[in-house]
TIZA-567404 format. One record per residue: residue in three letters; x, y, z of N, C-alpha, C in turn. Coordinates in steps of 0.2 Angstrom, whole numbers, padded with zeros to 4 digits, always signed. Layout:
% residues N
ALAXYZXYZXYZ ...
***
This chain:
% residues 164
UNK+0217+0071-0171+0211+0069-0174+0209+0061-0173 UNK+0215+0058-0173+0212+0050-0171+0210+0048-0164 UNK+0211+0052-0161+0209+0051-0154+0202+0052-0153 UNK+0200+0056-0157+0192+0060-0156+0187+0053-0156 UNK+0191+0050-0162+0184+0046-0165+0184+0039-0158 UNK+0188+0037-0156+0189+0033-0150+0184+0035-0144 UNK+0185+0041-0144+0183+0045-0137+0176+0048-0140 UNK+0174+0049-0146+0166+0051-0148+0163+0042-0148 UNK+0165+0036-0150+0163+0032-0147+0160+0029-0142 UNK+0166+0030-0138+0163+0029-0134+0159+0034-0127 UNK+0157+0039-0129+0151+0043-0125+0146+0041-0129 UNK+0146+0037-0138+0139+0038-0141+0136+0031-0138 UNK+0144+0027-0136+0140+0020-0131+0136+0021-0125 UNK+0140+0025-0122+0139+0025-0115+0133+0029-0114 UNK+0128+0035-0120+0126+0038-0119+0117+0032-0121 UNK+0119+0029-0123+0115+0022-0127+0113+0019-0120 UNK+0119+0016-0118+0117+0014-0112+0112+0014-0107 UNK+0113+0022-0106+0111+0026-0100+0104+0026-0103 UNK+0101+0027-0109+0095+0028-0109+0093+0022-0110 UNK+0095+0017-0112+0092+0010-0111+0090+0007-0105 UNK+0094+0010-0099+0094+0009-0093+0089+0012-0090 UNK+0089+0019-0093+0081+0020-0091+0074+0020-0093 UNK+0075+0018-0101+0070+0015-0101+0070+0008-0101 UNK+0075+0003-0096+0072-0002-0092+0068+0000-0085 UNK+0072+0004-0084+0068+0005-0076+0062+0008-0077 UNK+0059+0011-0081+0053+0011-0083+0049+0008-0085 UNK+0052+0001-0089+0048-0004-0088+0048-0009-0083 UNK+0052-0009-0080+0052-0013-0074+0047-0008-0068 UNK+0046-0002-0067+0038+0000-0064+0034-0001-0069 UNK+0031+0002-0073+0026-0001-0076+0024-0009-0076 UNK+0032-0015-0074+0027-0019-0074+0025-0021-0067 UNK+0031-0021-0063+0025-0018-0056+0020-0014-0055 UNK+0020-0012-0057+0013-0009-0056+0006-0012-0061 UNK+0010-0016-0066+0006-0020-0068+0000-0027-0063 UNK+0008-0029-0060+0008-0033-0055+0004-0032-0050 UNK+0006-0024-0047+0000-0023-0041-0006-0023-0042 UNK-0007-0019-0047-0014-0019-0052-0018-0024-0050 UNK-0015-0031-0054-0019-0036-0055-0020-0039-0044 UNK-0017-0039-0040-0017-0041-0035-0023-0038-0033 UNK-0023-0030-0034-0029-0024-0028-0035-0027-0034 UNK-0036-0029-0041-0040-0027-0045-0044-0036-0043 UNK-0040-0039-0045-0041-0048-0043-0044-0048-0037 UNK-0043-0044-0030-0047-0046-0024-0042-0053-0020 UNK-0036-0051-0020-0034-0055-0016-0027-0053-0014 UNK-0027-0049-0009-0019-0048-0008-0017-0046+0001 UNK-0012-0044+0002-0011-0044+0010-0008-0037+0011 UNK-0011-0034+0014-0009-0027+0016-0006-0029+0022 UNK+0003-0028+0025+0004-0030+0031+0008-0021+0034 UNK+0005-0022+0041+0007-0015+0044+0014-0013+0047 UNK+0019-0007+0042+0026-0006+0045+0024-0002+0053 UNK+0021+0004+0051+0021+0010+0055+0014+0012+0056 UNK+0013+0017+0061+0006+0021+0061+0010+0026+0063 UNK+0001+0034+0062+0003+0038+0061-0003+0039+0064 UNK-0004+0041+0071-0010+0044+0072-0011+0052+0071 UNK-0018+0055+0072-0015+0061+0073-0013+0066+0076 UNK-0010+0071+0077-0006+0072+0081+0001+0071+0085 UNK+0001+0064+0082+0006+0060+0086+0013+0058+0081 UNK+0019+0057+0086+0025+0055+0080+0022+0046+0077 UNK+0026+0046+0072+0025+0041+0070+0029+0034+0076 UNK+0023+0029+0074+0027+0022+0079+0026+0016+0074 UNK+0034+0014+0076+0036+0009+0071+0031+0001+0075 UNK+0029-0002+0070+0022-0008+0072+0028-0016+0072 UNK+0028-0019+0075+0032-0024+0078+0028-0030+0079 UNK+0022-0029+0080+0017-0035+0080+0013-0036+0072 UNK+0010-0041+0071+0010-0040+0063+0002-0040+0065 UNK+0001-0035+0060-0005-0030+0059-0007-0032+0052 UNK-0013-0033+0051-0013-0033+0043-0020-0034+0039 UNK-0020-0031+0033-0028-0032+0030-0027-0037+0026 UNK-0031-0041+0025-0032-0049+0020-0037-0050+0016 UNK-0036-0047+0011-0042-0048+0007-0041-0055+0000 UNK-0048-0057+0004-0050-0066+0001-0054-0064-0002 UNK-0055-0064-0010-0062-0068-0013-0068-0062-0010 UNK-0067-0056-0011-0071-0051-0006-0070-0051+0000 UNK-0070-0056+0005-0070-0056+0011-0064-0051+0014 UNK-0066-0046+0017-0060-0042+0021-0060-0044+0029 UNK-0053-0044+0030-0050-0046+0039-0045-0042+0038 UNK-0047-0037+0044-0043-0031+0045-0043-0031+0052 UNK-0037-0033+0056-0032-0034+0062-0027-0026+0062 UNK-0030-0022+0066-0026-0016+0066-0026-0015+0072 UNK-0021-0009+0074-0018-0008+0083-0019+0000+0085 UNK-0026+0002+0084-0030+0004+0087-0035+0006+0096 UNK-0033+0010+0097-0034+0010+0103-0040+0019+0106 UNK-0041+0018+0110-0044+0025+0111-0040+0030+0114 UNK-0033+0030+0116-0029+0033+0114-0024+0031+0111 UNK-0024+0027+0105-0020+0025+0101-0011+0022+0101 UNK-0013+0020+0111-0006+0018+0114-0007+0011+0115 UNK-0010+0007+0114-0011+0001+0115-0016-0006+0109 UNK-0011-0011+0109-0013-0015+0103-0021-0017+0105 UNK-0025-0019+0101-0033-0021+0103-0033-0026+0099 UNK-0038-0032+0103-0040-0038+0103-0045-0037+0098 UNK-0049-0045+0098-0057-0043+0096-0060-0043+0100 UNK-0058-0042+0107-0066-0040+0111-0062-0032+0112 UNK-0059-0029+0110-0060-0023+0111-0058-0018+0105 UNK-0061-0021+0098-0061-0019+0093-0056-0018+0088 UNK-0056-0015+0083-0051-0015+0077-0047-0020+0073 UNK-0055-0024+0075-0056-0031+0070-0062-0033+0067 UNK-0062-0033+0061-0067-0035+0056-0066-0040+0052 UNK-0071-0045+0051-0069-0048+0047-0076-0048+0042 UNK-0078-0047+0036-0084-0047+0031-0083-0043+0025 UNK-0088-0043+0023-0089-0039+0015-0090-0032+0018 UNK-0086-0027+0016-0087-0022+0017-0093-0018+0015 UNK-0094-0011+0017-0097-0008+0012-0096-0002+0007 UNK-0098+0001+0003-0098+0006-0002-0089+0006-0003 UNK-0087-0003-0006-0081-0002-0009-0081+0001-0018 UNK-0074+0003-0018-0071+0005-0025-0063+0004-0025 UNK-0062+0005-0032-0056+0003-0033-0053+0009-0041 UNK-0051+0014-0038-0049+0018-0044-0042+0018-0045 UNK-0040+0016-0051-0033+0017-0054-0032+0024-0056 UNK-0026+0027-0056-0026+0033-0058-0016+0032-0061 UNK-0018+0030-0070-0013+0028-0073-0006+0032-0073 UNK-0009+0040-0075-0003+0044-0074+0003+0044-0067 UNK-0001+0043-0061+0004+0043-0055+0004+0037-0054 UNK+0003+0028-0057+0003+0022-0057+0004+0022-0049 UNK-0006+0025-0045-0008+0023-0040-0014+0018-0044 UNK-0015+0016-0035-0022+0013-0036-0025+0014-0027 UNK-0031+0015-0027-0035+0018-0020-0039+0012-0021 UNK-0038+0010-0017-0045+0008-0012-0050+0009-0005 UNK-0058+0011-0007-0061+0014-0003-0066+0010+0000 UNK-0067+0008+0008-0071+0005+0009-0075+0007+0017 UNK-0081+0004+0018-0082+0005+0024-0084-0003+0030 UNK-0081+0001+0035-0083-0005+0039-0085-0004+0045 UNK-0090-0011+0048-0088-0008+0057-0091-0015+0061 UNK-0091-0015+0066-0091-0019+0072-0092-0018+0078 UNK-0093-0020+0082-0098-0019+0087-0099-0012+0091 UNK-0091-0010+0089-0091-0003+0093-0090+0003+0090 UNK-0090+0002+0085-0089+0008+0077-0089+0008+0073 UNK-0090+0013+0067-0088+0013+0061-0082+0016+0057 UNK-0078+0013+0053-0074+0014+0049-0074+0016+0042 UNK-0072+0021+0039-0071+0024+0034-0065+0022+0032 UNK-0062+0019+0027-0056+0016+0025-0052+0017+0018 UNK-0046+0020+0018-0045+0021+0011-0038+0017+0010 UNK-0035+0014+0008-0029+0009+0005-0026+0015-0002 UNK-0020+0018-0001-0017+0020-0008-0010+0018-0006 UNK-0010+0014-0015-0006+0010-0016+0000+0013-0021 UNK+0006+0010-0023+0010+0015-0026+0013+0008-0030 UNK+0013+0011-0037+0016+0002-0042+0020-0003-0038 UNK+0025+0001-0034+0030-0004-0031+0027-0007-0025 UNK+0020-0007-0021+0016-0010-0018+0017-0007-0012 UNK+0020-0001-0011+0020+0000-0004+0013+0005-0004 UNK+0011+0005+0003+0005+0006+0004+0003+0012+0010 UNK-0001+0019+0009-0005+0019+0016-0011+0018+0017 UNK-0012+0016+0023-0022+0014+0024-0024+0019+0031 UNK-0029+0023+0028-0028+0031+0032-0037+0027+0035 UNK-0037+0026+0041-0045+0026+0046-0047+0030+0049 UNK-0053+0032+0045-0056+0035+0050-0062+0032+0053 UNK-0062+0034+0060-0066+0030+0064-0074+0034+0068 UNK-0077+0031+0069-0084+0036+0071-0082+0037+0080 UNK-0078+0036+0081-0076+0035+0087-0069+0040+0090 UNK-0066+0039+0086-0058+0041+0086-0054+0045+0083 UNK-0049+0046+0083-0046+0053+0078-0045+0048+0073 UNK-0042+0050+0067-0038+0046+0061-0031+0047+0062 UNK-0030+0040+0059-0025+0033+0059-0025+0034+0053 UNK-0014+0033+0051-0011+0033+0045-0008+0025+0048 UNK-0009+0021+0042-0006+0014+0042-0001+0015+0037 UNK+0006+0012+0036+0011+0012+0033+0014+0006+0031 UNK+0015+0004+0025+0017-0003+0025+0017-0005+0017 UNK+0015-0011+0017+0015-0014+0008+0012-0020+0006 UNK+0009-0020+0002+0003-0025-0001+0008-0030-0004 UNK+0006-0036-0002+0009-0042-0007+0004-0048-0009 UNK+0007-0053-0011+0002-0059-0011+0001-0062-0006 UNK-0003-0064-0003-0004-0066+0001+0000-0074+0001 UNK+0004-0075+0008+0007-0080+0006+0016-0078+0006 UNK+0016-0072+0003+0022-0069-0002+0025-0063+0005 UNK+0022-0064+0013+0024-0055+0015+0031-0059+0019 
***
């Protein structure tokens, strides 16, 4: 019997622990996702491009740095875009904008701690339908659709500008 009390001990610590532990980790997304919140919600953060995902096609890992910038409203979106989706593009051959979009929004959705962002854009040679969903821990997809081309999965992560 003396032994029990030693060994109920220490499972009622270890058992203390564990839930501490996870209700840190839980606070610790919640506060990122607090974090990212304020970034998508403030208007000011860096969407920068890991992968694409055309359709159809396997995924390709992006090596050149790709990315959405969003200042103060102004949106600059540098993506690797092509008409067969096999070659990076300039600005004179599209899949770059820089301006005020149009018909944005911004919906948080608490339970799944996302947030989407939905915009439209275009430039000399198309329009773009574009949606950004974000996940607390700031990784990101940005899915285009284009009036031109098939739809584009962008893969990567939102951070401060500044901060990629």
């Amino acid at each position: 019997k003396s032994h029990m009390f030693p060994v109920l001990f220490i499972g009622i610590l270890l058992a203390g622990c564990s839930a501490s532990s996870s209700t840190s980790r839980k606070e610790q997304k919640a506060a990122r996702y607090e974090q990212t919140s304020a970034l998508i919600e403030g208007g000011n953060y860096l969407y920068t491009v890991r992968s694409a995902s055309p359709t159809g096609a396997r995924t390709i890992q992006i090596t050149s740095t790709y990315t959405l910038e969003v200042k103060e409203g102004i949106y600059k979106l540098i993506f690797p875009i092509s008409a067969d989706h096999s070659i990076p593009v300039t600005v004179e051959t599209g899949g770059v904008f820089e301006g005020e979009p149009s018909d944005l929004s911004v919906t948080k959705n608490e339970k799944k701690q996302t947030l989407t962002v939905k915009f439209k854009i275009s430039n000399k040679e198309e329009n773009y339908e574009c949606q950004l969903l974000v996940t607390a821990s700031g990784n990101a997809t940005l899915t285009v659709t284009s009036s031109k081309r098939q739809v584009i999965s962008y893969y990567g992560e939102v951070t401060k500008p500044g901060a990629a």
